[in-house]
Each structure stands twice: as structure tokens, then as C-alpha cells.
C-alpha positions in Angstrom: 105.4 -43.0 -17.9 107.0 -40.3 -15.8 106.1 -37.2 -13.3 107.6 -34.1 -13.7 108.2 -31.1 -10.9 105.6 -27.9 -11.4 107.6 -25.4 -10.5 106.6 -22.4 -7.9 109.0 -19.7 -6.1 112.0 -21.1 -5.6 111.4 -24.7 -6.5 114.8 -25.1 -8.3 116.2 -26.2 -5.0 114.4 -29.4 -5.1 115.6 -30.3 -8.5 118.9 -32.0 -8.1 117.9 -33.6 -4.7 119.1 -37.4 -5.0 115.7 -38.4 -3.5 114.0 -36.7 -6.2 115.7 -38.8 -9.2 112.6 -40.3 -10.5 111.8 -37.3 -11.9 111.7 -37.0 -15.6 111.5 -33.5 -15.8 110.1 -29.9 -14.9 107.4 -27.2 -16.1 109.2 -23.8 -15.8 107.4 -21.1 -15.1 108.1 -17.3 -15.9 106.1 -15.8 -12.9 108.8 -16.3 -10.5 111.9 -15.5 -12.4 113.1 -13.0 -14.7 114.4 -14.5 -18.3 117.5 -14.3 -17.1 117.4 -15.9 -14.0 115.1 -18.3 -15.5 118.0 -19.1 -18.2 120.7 -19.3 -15.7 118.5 -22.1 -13.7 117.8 -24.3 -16.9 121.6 -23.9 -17.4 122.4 -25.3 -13.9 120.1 -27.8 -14.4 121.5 -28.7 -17.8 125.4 -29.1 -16.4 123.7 -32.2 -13.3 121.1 -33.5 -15.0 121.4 -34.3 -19.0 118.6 -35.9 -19.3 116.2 -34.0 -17.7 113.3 -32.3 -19.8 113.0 -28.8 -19.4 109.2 -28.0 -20.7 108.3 -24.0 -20.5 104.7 -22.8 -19.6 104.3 -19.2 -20.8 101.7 -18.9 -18.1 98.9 -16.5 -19.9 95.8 -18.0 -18.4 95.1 -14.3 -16.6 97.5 -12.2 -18.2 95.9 -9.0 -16.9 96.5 -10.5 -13.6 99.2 -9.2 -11.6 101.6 -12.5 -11.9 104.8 -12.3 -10.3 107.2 -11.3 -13.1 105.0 -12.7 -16.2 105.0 -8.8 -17.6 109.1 -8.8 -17.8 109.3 -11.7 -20.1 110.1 -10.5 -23.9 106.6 -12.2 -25.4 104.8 -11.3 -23.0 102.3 -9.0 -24.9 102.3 -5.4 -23.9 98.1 -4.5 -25.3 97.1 -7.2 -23.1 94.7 -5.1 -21.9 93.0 -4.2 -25.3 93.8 -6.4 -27.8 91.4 -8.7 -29.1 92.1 -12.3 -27.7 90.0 -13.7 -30.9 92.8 -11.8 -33.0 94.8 -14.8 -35.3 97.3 -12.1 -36.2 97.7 -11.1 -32.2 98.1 -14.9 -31.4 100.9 -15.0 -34.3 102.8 -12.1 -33.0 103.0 -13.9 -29.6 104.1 -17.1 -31.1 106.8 -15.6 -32.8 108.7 -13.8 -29.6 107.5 -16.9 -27.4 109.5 -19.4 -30.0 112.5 -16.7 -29.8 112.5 -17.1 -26.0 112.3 -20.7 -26.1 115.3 -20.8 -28.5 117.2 -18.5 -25.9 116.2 -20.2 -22.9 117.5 -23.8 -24.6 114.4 -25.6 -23.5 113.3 -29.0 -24.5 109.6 -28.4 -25.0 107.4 -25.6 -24.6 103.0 -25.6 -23.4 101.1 -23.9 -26.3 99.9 -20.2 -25.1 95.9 -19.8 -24.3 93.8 -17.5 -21.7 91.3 -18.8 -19.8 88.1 -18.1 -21.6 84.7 -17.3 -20.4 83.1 -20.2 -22.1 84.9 -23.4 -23.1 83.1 -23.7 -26.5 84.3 -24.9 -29.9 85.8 -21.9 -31.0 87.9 -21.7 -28.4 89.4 -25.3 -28.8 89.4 -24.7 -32.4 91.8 -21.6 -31.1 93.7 -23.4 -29.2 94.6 -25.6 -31.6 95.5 -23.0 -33.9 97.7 -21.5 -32.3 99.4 -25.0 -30.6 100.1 -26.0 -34.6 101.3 -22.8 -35.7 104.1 -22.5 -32.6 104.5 -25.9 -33.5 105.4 -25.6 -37.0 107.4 -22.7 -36.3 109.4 -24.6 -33.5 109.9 -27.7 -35.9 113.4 -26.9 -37.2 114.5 -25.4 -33.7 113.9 -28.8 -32.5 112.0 -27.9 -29.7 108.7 -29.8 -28.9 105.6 -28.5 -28.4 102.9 -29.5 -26.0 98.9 -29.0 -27.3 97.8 -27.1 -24.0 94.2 -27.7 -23.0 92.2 -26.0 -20.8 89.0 -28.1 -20.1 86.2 -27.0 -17.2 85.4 -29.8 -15.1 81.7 -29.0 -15.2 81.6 -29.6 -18.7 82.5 -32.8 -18.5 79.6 -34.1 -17.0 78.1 -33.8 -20.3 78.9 -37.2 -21.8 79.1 -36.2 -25.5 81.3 -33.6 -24.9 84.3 -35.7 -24.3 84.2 -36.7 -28.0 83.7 -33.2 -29.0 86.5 -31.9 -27.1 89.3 -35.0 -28.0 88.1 -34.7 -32.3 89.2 -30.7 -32.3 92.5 -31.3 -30.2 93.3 -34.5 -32.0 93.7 -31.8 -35.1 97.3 -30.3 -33.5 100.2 -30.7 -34.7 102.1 -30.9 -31.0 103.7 -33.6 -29.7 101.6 -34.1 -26.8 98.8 -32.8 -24.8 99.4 -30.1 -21.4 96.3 -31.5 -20.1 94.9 -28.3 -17.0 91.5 -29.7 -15.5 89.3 -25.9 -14.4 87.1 -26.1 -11.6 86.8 -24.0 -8.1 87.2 -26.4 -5.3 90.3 -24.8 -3.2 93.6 -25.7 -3.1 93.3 -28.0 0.1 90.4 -30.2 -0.8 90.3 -32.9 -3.2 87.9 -33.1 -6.2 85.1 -34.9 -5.3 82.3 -35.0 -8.2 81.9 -38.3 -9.6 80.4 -37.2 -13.1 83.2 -34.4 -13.4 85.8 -36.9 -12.5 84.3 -39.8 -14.8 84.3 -37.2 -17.5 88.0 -35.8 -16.8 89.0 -39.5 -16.8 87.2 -40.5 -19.9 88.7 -37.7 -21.9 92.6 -38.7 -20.7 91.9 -42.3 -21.9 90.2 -41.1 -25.7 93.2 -39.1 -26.4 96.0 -41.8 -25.4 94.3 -44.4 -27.2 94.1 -42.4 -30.2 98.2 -42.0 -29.5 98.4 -38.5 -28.0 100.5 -39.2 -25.2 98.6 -36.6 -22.5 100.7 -34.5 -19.2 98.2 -34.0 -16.7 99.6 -30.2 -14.9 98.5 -29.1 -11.6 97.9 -32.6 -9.8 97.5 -33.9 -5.9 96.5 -37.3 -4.7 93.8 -37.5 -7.9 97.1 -38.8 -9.5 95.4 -42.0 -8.6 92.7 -41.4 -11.3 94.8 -40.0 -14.1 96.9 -43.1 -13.9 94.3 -45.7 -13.8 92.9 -43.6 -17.1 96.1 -43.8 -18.7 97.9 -40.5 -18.0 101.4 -41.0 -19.8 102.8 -38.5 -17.1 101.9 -36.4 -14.1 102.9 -33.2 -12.7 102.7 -31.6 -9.5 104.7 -28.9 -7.2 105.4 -28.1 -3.4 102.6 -25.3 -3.4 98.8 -26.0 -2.7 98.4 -23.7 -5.3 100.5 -26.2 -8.0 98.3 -29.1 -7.2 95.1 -27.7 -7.9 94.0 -25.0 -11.1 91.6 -22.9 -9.9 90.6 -19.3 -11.4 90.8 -18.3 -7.9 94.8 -19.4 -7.9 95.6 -15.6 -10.2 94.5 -14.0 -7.1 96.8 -15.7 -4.1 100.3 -14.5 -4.1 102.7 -16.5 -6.3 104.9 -17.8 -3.7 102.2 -20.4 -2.6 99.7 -18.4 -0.6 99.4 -19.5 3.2 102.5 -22.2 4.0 101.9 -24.5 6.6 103.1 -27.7 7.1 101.1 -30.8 5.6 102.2 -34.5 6.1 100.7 -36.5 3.3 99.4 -40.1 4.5 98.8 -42.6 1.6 96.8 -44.5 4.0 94.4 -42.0 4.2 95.0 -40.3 1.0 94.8 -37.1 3.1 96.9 -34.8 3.8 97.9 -34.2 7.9 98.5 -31.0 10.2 100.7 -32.0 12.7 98.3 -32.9 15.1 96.5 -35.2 13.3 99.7 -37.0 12.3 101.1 -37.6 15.8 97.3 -39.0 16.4 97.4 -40.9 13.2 100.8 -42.2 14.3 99.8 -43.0 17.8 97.2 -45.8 16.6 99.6 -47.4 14.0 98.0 -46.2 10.6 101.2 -44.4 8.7 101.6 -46.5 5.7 104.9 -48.4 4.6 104.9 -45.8 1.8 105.2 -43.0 4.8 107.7 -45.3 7.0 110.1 -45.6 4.1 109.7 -41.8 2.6 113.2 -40.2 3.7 111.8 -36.8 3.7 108.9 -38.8 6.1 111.8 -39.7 8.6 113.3 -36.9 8.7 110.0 -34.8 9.7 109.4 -37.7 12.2 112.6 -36.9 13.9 112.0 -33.1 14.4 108.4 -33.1 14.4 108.1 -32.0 18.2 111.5 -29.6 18.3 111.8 -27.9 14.7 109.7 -26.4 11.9 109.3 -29.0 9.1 107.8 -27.1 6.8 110.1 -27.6 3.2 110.4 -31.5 4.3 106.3 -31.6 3.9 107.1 -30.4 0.4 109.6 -33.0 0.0 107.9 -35.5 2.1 104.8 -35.2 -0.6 107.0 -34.8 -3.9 108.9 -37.9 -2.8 105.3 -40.1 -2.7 104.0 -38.8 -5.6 106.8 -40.2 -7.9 107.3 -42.5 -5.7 103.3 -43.7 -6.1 103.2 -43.1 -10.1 106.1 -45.5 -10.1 104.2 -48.2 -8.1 101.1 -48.1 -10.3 102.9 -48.0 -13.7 104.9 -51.2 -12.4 101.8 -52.6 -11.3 102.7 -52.9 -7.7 100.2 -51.1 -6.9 96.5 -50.6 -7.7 94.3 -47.3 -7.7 91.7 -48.9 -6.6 93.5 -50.9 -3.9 94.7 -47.9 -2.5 91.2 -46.0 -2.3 89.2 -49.0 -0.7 92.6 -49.1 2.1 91.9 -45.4 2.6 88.4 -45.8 3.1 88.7 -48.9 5.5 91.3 -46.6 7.7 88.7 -44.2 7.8 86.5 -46.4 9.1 89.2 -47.2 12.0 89.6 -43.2 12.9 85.9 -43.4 13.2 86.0 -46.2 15.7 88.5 -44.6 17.5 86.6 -41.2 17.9 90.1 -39.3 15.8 88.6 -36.4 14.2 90.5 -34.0 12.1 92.0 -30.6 13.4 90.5 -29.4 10.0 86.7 -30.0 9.4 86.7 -31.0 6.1 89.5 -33.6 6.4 86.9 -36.6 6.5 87.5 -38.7 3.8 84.8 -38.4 2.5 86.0 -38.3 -1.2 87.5 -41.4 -1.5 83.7 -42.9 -1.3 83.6 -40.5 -4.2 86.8 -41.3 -6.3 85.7 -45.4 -5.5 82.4 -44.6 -7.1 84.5 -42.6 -10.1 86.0 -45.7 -10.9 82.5 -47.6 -11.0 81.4 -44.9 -13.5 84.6 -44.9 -15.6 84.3 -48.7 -16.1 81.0 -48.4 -16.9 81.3 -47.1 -20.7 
């Protein structure tokens, strides 16, 4: 059970924090950093931390997007823009320069490459696996491990046979584990909120770890809470909105992180704050123990009225969410205990006529994730 840091422009700086020693590992990316640069960082990482896994996404969902400095990297194919994706002799080509990066770069593990399709049929998982066994096979004697990637559309999911369907063609791979990326369109800020998708997104973590493939959820927020109580072996999640959420819409924002504002992330709401809302929040005694003891929390508490606190809401929020995975893996903690808290604070900000600098910031979701759980337990 571990989390592991997503990483965005200039997220290396969070890495060796002491406060930030829970976690297991990070998911490099290739849009921010040359290969270069991205092997002199997984050096320095190497020389403080020797345990740390250092997993590599080649980051291909869009590659006709314009990504940051995706089109630099040596595998990075240059017919992007008319080769045939369906193409098993393209697909080898890539694997073949992606396992010689990996070799240079010295990583631990590496996510299988896909696109983002237009449908999320058969074939396409069929593909994916294809192509996750053969880099697998291929990386077997470089001993460097390969994670299954798979792209699944929420929407699908509502569809309750296709959870089978989708866990009997991945269960084929011959990866390691799964890079598990849930598709949908709601926007970086808000939280998932449809039961059925979320019952289904649940219900296909659980089938593949109890059929022993140990699944990475990428791109997570506070719905940490329901990959956990499905079984999620490990989580990952970064200081961008952008890094908690996978949207197709995400290819289009800049790859720094899009707008940055500051956020304060309240387990006792499950919400996350602008800074009015957290002084108000603060002001009738509803920051959790969780937010009291956060050092990055502190520290923003301190400067909240005189300085920008902009990187310590990045921290402040990294900080809970190993700090959170760690409580419900121990079992100090219960998803479900958390939710019905968040809903009964609610409930308080109502009574006391608090509302929200931001519309949408209701809490209205944690009805919905409460009702997830119902729905889960159900089959």
C-alpha cells in the first residue's frame, strides 16, 4: 500500500521534502523536461532516496497535441500525424526506442504506451495489452518493470457487464501491475460525482486485485477515498488540478498546471478551500485534526493574511493525501467515516448560512460518494 508523486512542471522540488517521506515513489513525466534534464533529476533522486521507485509515463494519450517537450524525447514517434495507430509493427517500433530510453534514464518501471481512442472497445484493450506484453518481454532482462496502462471511460462503466469484459482482456498482460487512468470530462476543480460510474470504476479496481494484479490508480484527488476502500494497492496524485483529474480537455491547458491559485484542502469537508472560505471555515471551529497537525497547514495558517501561500497548498494537500492513504490502510480511519463527517459538517455550514466563495463548492458529492458505497456493497 503506498502513494506515489504525479509529477507536473517543476515537481522535483517536492521530492526530497522530509514531510513528504511517505511517499513510495514518483510517475515521471517527459512533457516537462528534456531527456536530459529528466535523467539528471532521476539521478538526484537516486543519490537521497535509494529506495524510491522511479516509474516513467511516456505520456502519448494526445500525441498530436502540443505537449510541453513530449516531441524531443528519442521514442517519441516522428509520423504521429499519419501513421496508423492500429499498426502492430508502428507500436513495435515505439516499444523498442521507449525500452532504450528507459534503460538510459535507469528507471525502475515504466507505464505501457496507448492514445486515447475514440471508442473504448475490445480491440482497443486487446491493443493495449499487446503492446503492454511485448515492452514487457522486451524489458524482462533489463530488469525494469512494466506497468499494464489502462485507459477506461467512466461512462462505460455504468454498464455492469463491462467490468468483466474489461478486467478478462487486461488480466492477459504480461506487466507487473496495472497504471489504472479513469476518462471522463468533469473539470479539474470538481469532484466526480456519478454513482453508477463510480460503483463501476470501484468494482473494476476490486476484480483486478483479487485476481492478484496489484492496480496504481494515476491522476487522483480526494476520490482517493473510494479507490482505497475498493482495494487500490497504491494511489497517485500531483500539486496541479490538472494531475488530480484526467480529462481529454487536460491536452489543451498549458502543462504547467493551467490557472494557479491557492486551495486549502479540508478533510472535514472533503473540499477544497479559497482563502476566504477557509478563514470562515476556521472561524466556526470545523478544520479537522488532520488540517491542525499538517505542517504545510501551519505554516499557511501563519501567513495566510500577510504572504502568498500558494506552493504550501500544494504541499498542504500532498501532505494529507499520504498522510490519509496511511490512515485507511492502517485502519485508523474509515472511508465511509470520513464521508458521513463531511456531510454532517455540511449540514453545520448550512445552519450557519457559510456559503462558498465558489458556487459549486457545496458538498453536494459526498451524498453521492456515500450512496457509491451503498451501490458497491451491493454486488
Amino acid at each position: 500500500m503506498s502513494v506515489f508523486h504525479q509529477m507536473g512542471h517543476h515537481s522535483n522540488n517536492l521530492i526530497d521534502l522530509p514531510e513528504m517521506s511517505s511517499y513510495a515513489g514518483a510517475i515521471f513525466s517527459p512533457i516537462n523536461c528534456t531527456e536530459a534534464e529528466a535523467t539528471e533529476q532521476i539521478a538526484e533522486v537516486r543519490s537521497s532516496k535509494k529506495t524510491f521507485e522511479i516509474i516513467f509515463d511516456p505520456q502519448l494519450y494526445v500525441p498530436s497535441s502540443e505537449r510541453g517537450k513530449l516531441k524531443k524525447w528519442t521514442y517519441f514517434p516522428k509520423d504521429v500525424d499519419t501513421a496508423d495507430p492500429t499498426s502492430k509493427a508502428w507500436w513495435t517500433d515505439l516499444n523498442k526506442k521507449l525500452a532504450a530510453a528507459c534503460q538510459r534514464l535507469k528507471v525502475d518501471a515504466v507505464c505501457s504506451p496507448l492514445t486515447i481512442p475514440k471508442v473504448f472497445d475490445d480491440e482497443y484493450y486487446l491493443n493495449c495489452v499487446r503492446v503492454g506484453t511485448e515492452l514487457s518481454k522486451s524489458l524482462k532482462d533489463r530488469k525494469i518493470g512494466v506497468l499494464q496502462t489502462v485507459l477506461v471511460s467512466l461512462a462505460e462503466l455504468t454498464a455492469e457487464r463491462r467490468v468483466p469484459e474489461i478486467a478478462s482482456i487486461v488480466s492477459k498482460t504480461d506487466a507487473d501491475r496495472v497504471y489504472l487512468v479513469f476518462v471522463g470530462s468533469t473539470a479539474p476543480r470538481r469532484e466526480l460525482s456519478d454513482v453508477d460510474e463510480l460503483a463501476g470504476a470501484m468494482r473494476l479496481i476490486n476484480t483486478f486485485e483479487r485476481n492478484d494484479m496489484r492496480v496504481l490508480v494515476g491522476f487522483c484527488s480526494s476520490d482517493i477515498l473510494l479507490w482505497k476502500a475498493a482495494g487500490a494497492s497504491s494511489c497517485a496524485s500531483g500539486k496541479f488540478f490538472n494531475l488530480r483529474r484526467f480529462t481529454r480537455q487536460r491536452f489543451e491547458e498549458p502543462s504547467e498546471g493551467g490557472g494557479q491559485l491557492p486551495y486549502w484542502f479540508e478533510e472535514n469537508l472533503l473540499a477544497f478551500l479559497r482563502q476566504g472560505d477557509l478563514l470562515r471555515v476556521q472561524r466556526v471551529g470545523l478544520l479537522s485534526d488532520a488540517s491542525q497537525r499538517n505542517p504545510f497547514g501551519k505554516e499557511i495558517l501563519l501567513k495566510l493574511k500577510t504572504d502568498p501561500w500558494l506552493a504550501n497548498s500544494w504541499r498542504q494537500f500532498l501532505y494529507w493525501f499520504a498522510d490519509v492513504e496511511g490512515r485507511l490502510t492502517r485502519g485508523e480511519s474509515a472511508a465511509e467515516t470520513l464521508m458521513k463527517n463531511a456531510d454532517a459538517n455540511w449540514a453545520k455550514l448550512d445552519k450557519e448560512k457559510i456559503y462558498m466563495e465558489e458556487r459549486e463548492n457545496n458538498g453536494t458529492w459526498i451524498r453521492s460518494w456515500l450512496n457509491t458505497l451503498r451501490e458497491y456493497e451491493k454486488r
